[in-house]
Backbone bond lengths (Angstrom), bond angles and torsions (degrees), N, CA, C in turn:
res aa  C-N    CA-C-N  psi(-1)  N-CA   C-N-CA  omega(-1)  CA-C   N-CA-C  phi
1 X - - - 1.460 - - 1.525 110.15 -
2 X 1.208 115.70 145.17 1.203 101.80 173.43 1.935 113.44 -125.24
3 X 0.714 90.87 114.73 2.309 111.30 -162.74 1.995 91.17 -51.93
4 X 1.638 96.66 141.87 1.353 92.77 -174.72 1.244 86.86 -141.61
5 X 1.200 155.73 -45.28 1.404 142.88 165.47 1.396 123.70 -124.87
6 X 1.677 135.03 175.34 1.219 113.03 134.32 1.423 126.50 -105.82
7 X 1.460 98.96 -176.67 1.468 107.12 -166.51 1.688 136.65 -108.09
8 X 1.434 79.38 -40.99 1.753 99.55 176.01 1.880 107.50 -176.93
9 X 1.234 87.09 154.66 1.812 92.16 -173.97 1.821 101.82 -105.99
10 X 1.111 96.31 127.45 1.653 104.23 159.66 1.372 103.57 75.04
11 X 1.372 122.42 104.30 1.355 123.86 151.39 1.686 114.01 -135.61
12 X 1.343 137.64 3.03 0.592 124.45 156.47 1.676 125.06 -105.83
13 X 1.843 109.52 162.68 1.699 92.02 177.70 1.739 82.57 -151.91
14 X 2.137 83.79 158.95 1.520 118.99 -172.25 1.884 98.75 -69.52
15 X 1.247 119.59 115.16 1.362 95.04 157.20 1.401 110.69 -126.16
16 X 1.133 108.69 153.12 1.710 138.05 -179.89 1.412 106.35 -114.42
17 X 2.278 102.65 139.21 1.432 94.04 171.20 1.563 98.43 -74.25
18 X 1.815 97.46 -154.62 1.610 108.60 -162.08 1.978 90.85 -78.84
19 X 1.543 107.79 159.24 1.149 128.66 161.26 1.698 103.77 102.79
20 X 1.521 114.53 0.42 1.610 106.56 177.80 1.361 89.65 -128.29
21 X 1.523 119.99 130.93 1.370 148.15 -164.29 1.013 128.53 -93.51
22 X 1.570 103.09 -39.42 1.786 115.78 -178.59 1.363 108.88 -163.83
23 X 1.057 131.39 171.56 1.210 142.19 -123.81 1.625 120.96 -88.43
24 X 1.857 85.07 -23.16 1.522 120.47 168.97 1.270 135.15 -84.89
25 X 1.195 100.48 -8.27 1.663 121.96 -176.43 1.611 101.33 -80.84
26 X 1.394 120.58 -39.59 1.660 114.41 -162.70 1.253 107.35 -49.78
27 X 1.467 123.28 -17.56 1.309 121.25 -151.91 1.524 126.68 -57.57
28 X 1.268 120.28 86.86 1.475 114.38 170.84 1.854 80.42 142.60
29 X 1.528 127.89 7.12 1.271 118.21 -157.80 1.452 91.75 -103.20
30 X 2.095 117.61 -176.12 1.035 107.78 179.65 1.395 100.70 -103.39
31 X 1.489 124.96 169.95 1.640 144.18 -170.75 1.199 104.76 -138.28
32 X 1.182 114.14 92.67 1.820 106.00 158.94 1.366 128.12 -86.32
33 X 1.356 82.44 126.91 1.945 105.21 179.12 1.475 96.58 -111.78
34 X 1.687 119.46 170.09 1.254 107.59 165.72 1.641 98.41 -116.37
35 X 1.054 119.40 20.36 1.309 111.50 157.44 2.107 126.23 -175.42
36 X 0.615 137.82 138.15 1.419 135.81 -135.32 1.595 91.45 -105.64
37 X 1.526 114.08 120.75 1.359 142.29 -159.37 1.448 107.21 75.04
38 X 1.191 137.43 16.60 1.559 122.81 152.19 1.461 121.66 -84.94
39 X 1.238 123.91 145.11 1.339 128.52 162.51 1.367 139.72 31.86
40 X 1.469 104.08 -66.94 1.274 130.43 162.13 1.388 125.54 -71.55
41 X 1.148 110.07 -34.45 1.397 115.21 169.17 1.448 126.56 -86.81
42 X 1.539 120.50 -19.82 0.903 104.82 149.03 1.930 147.67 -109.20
43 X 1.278 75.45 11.12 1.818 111.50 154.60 1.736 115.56 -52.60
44 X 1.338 81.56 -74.39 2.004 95.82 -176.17 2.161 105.34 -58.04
45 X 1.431 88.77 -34.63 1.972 93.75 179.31 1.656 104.59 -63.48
46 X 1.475 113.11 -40.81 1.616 99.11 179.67 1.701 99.19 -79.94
47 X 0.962 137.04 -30.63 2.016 136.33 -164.33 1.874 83.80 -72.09
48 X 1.083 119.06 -69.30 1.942 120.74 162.45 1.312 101.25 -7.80
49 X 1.656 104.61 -89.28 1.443 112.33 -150.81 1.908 113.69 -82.91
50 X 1.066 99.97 15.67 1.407 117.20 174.68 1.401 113.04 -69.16
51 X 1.287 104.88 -63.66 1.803 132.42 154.84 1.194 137.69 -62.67
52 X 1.385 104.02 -12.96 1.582 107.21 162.34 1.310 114.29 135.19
53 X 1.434 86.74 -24.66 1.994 88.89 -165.08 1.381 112.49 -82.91
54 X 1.379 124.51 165.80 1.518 121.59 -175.83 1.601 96.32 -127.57
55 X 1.771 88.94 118.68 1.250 118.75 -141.49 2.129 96.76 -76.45
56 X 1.748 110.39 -6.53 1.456 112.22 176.14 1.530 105.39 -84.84
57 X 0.966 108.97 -13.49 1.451 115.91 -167.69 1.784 123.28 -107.82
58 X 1.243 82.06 -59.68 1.730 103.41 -174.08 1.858 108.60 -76.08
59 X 1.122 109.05 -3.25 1.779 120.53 -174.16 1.455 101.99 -121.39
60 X 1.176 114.27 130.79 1.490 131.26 149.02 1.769 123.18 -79.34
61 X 1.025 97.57 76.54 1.549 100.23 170.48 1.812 121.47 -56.92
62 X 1.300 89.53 127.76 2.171 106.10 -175.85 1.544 93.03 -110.09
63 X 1.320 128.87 83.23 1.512 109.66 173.79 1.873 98.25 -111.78
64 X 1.753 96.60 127.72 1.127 112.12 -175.62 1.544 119.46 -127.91
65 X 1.127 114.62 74.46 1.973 116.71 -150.99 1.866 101.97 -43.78
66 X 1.343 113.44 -37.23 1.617 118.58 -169.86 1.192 112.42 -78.10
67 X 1.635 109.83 -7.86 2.067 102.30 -170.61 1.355 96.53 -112.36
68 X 1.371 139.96 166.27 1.260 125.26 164.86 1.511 104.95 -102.36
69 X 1.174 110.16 127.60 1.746 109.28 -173.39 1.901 110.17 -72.45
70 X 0.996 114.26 41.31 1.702 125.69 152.71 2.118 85.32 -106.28
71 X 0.942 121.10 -87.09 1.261 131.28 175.58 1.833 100.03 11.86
72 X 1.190 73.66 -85.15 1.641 93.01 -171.69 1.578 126.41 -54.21
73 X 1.483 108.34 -39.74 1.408 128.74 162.61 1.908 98.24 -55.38
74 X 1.396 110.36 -63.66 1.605 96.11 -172.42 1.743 108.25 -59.65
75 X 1.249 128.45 -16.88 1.294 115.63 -171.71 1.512 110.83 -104.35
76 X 1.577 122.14 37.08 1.192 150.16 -140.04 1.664 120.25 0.74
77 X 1.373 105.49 40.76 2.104 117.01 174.07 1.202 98.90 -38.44
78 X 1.706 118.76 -70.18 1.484 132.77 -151.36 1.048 107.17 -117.67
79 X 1.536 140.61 168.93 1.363 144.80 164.49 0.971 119.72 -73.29
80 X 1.175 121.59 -38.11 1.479 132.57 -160.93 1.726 132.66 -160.06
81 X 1.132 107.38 134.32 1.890 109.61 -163.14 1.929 100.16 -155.60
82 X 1.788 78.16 148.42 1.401 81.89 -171.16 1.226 109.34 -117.78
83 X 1.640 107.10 126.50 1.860 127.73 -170.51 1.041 85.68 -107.63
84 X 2.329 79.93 142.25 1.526 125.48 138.50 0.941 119.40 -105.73
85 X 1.675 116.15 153.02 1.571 124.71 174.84 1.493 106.06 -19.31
86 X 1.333 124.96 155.53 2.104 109.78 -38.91 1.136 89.89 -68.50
87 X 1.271 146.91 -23.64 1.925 115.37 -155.43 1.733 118.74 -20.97
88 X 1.953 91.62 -52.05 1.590 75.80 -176.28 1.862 151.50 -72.02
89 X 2.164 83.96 -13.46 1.288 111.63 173.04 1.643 106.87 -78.04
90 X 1.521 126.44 -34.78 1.730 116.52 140.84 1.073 124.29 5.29
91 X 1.852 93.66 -93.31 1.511 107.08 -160.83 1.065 114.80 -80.02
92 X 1.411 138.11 -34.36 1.192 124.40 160.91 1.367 127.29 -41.34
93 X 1.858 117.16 -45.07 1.782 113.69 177.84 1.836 102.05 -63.84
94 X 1.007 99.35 -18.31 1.992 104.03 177.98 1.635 111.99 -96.91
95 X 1.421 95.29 6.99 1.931 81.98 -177.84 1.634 120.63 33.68
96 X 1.577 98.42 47.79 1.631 94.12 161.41 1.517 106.98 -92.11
97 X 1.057 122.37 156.95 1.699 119.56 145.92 1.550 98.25 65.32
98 X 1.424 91.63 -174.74 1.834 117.01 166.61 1.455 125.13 -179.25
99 X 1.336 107.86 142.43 1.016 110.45 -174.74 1.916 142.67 -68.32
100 X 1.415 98.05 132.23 1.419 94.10 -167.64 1.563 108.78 -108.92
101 X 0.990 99.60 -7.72 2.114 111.30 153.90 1.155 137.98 -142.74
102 X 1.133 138.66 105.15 1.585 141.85 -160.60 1.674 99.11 -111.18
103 X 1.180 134.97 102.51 1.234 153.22 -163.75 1.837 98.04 -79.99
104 X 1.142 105.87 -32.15 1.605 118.90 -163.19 2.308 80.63 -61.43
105 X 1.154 110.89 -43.21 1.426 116.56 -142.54 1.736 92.61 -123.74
106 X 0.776 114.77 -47.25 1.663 104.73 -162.64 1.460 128.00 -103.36
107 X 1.520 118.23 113.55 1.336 102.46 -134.86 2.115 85.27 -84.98
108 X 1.517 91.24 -161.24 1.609 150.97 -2.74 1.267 106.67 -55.71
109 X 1.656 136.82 -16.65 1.294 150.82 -150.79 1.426 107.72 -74.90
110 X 1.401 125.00 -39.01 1.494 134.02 172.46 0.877 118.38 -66.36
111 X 1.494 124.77 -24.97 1.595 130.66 -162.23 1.746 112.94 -96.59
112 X 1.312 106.81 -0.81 1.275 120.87 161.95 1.330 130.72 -129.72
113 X 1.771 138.81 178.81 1.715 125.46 -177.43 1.211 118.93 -80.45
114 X 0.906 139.29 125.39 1.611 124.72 155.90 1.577 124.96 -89.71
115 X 0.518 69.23 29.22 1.638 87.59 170.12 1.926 129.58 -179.93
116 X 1.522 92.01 102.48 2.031 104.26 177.04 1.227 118.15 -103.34
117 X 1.569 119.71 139.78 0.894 123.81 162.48 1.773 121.56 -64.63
118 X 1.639 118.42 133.77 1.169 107.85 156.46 1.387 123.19 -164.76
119 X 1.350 126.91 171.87 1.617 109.93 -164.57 1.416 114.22 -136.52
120 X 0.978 137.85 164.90 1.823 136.01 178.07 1.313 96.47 -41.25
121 X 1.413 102.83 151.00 1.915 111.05 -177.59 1.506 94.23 -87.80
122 X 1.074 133.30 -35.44 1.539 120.67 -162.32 1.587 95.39 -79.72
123 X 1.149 135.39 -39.61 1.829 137.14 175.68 1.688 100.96 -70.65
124 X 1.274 128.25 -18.95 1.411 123.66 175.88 1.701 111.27 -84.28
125 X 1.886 100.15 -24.59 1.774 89.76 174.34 1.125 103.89 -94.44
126 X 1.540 119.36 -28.26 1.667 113.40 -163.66 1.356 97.73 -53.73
127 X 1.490 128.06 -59.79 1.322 145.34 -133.45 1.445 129.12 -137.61
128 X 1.724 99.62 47.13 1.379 120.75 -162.22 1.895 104.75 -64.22
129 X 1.191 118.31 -16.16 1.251 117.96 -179.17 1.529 112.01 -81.68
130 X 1.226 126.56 -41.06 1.300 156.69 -176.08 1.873 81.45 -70.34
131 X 1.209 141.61 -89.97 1.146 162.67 -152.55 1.781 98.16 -50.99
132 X 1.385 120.97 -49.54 1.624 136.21 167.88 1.253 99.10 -52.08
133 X 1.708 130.68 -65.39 1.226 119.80 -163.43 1.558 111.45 -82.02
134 X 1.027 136.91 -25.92 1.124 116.19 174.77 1.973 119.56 -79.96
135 X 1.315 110.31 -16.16 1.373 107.39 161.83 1.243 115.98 -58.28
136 X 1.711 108.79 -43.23 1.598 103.06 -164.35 1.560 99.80 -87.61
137 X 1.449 134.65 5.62 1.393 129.10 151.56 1.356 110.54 -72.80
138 X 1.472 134.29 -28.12 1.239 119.71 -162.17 1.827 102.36 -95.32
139 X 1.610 111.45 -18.26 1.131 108.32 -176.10 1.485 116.61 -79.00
140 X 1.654 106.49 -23.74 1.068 108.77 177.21 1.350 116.29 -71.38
141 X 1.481 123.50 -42.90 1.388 142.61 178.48 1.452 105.10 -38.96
142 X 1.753 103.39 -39.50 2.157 107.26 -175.63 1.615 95.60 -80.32
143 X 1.265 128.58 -29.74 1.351 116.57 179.36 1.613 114.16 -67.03
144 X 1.205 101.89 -31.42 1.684 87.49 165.32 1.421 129.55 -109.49
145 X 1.443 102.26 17.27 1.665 97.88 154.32 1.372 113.81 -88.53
146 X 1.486 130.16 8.85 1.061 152.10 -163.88 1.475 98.28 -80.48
147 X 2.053 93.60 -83.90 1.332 120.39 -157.19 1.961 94.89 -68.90
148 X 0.815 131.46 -48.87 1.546 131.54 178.46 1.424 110.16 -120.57
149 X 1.183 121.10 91.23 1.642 114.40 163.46 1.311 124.37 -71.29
150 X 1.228 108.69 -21.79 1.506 131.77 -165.47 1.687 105.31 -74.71
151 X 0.845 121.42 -49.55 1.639 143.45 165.88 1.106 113.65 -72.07
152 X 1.361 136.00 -29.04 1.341 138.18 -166.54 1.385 81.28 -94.92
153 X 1.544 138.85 -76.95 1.677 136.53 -154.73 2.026 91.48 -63.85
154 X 1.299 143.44 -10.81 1.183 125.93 -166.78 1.996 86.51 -104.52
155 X 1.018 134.90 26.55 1.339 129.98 -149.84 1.671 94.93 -134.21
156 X 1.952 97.04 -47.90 1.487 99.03 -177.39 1.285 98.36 -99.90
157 X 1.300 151.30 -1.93 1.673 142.19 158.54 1.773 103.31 -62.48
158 X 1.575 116.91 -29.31 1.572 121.80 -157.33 1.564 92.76 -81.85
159 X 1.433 119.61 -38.29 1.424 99.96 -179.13 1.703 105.47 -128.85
160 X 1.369 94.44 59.84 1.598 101.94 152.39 1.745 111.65 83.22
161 X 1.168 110.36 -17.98 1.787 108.74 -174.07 1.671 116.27 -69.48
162 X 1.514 89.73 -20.58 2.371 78.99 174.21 1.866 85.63 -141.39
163 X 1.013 97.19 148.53 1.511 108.45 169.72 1.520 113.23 -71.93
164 X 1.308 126.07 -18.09 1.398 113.94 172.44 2.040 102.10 -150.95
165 X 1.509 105.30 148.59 1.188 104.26 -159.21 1.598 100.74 -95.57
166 X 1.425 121.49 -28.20 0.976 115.96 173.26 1.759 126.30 -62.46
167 X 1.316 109.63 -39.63 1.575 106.95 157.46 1.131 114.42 -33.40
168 X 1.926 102.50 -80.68 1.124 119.73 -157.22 1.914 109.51 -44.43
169 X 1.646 121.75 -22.83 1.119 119.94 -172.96 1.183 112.30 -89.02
170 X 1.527 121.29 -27.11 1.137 118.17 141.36 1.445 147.25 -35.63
171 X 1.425 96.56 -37.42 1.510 91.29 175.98 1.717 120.65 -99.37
172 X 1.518 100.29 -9.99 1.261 111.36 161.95 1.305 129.65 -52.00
173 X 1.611 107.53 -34.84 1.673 123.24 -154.91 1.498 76.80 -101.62
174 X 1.506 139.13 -29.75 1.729 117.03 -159.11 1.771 94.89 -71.70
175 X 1.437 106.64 -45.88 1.369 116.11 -131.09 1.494 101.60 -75.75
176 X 1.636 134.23 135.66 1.779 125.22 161.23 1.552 117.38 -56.04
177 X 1.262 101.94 126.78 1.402 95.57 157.32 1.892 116.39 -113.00
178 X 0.795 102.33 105.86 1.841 92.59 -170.41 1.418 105.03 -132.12
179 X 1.285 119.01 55.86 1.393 129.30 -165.10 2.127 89.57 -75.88
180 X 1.246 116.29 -12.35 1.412 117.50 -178.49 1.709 112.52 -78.06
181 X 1.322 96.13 -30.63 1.470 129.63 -149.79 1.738 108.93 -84.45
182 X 1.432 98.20 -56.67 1.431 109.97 -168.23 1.899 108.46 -92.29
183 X 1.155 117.62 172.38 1.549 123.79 159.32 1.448 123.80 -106.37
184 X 1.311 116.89 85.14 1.206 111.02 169.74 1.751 142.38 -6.65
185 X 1.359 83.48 -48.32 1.549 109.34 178.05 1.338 100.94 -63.50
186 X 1.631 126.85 -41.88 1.705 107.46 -174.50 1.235 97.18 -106.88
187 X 1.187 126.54 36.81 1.786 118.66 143.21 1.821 94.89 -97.44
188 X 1.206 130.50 -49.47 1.278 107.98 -177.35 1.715 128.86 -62.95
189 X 1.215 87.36 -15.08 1.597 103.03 171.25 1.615 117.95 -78.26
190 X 1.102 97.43 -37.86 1.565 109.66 178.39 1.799 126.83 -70.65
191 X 0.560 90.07 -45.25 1.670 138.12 160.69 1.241 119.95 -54.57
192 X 1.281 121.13 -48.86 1.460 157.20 161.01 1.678 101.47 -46.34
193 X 1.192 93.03 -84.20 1.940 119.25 -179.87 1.480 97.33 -21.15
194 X 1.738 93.96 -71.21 1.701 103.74 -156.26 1.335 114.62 -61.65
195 X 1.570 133.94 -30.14 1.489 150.38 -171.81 1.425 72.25 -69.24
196 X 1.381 135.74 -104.83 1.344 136.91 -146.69 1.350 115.65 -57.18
197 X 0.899 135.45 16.04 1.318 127.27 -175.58 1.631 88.59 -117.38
198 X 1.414 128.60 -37.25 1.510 137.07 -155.92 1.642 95.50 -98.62
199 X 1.983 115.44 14.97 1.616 126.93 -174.16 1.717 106.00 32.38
200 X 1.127 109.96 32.81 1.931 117.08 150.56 1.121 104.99 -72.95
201 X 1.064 157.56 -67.73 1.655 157.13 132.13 1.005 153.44 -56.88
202 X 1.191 155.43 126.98 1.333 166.52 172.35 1.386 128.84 -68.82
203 X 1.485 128.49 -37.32 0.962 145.99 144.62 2.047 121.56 -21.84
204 X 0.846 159.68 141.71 1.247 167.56 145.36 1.528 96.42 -77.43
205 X 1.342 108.57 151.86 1.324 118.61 166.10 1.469 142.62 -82.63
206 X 1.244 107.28 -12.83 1.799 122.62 144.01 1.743 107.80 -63.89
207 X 0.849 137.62 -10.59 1.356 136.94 -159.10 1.548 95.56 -104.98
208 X 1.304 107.01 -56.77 1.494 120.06 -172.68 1.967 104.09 -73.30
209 X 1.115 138.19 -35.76 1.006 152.03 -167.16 2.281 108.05 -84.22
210 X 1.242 75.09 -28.09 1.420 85.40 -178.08 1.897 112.86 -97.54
211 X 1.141 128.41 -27.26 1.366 145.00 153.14 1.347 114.84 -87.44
212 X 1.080 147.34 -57.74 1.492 136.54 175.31 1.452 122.31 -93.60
213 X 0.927 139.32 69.71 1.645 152.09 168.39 1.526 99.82 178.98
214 X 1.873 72.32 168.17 1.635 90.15 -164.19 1.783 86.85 -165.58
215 X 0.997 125.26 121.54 1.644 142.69 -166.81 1.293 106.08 -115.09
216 X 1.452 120.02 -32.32 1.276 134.16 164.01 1.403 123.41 3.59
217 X 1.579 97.04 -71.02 1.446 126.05 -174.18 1.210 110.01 -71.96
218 X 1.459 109.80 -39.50 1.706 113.05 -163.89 1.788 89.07 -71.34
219 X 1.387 135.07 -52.67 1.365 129.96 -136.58 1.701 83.77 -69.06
220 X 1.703 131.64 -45.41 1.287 147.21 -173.63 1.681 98.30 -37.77
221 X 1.314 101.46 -72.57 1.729 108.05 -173.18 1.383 113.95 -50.72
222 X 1.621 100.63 -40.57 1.390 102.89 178.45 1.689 126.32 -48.37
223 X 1.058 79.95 -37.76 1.900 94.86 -177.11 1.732 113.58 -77.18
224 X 1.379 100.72 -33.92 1.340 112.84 -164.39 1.824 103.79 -75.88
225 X 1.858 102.06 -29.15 1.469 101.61 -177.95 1.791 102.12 -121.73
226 X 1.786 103.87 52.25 0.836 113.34 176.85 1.653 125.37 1.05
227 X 1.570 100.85 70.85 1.524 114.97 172.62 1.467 117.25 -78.60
């Protein structure tokens, strides 16, 4: 892939039932993932090894591909699982659990994107014009989940994209979008560090930064939507 902007910071968060406090406490607890090297699992391994713990050791992995580990967390299986929109607007209207990391808000996790846009490298050289306009559709698209979330989540409930609009506006209004704000480049760097240090990767982050991105486009839009 090759990374062409970011998008927004923090949408997912750690939750724990009652009696574990912080982030360091799970240690020796269970974590449901539904499958071991996806997303979630290696999400919760850097929030782990952030704090100290070594996330092969100090974590009990629950990976269950058929259950969804909110499921299981509400029917108290595991201690702890890590939600995306809505899960977390869920459990909160259900007062399950609580959260022991909110990425949207608590750094180091806030202070970078969690979420970039990016597209096949060979469709990013073929079709750098094609590749410009659809960034600057998607950037525009975050500028108005910005200015109206409220309208924007009642817009994608009307034709089918979230099952309920009030979540979805919810999670619109939690989440940063400061794709103006931040540098892409030191979320992949950052990001970078922690994978290799937690031996998820091999790669260095000059390595990865220098083969997969391309800012190109972003600095273009930038100018064009005078950011």
């Amino acid at each position: 892939m090759t990374l062409l902007a970011g998008v927004m910071v923090g949408c997912f968060e750690l939750f724990a039932r009652e009696g574990i406090a912080s982030v360091a406490e799970p240690k020796g607890k269970s974590v449901g993932i539904q499958a071991l090297g996806s997303n979630p699992h290696i999400l919760v391994s850097l929030l782990a090894a952030e704090v100290g713990l070594d996330p092969r050791r100090d974590l009990r992995w629950v990976a269950d591909p058929k259950t969804k580990p909110m499921d299981r967390f509400i029917d108290g299986k595991i201690d702890a699982f890590l939600g995306f929109p809505p899960e977390p607007q869920q459990l909160r209207a259900a007062h399950v659990g609580h959260v022991l990391v909110n990425t949207a808000v608590d750094r180091p996790w806030s202070q970078y994107f969690c979420c970039m846009l990016g597209g096949f490298p060979d469709y990013v050289r073929a079709y750098p014009n094609a590749t410009r306009s659809v960034l600057r559709a998607v950037l525009k698209a975050v500028d108005l989940c910005v200015t109206d979330p409220a309208e924007t989540a009642r817009s994608l409930a009307a034709t089918g994209r979230v099952p309920r609009a009030d979540y979805a506006a919810q999670t619109l209004a939690d989440n940063n979008y400061k794709w103006r704000e931040f540098d892409p480049e030191d979320t992949i760097r950052w990001y970078a560090l922690r994978l290799r240090e937690t031996g998820l990767i091999k790669s260095t982050p000059q390595q990865i930064i220098a083969d997969s991105t391309d800012w190109r486009f972003l600095d273009e839009v930038k100018r064009k939507l005078k950011a």
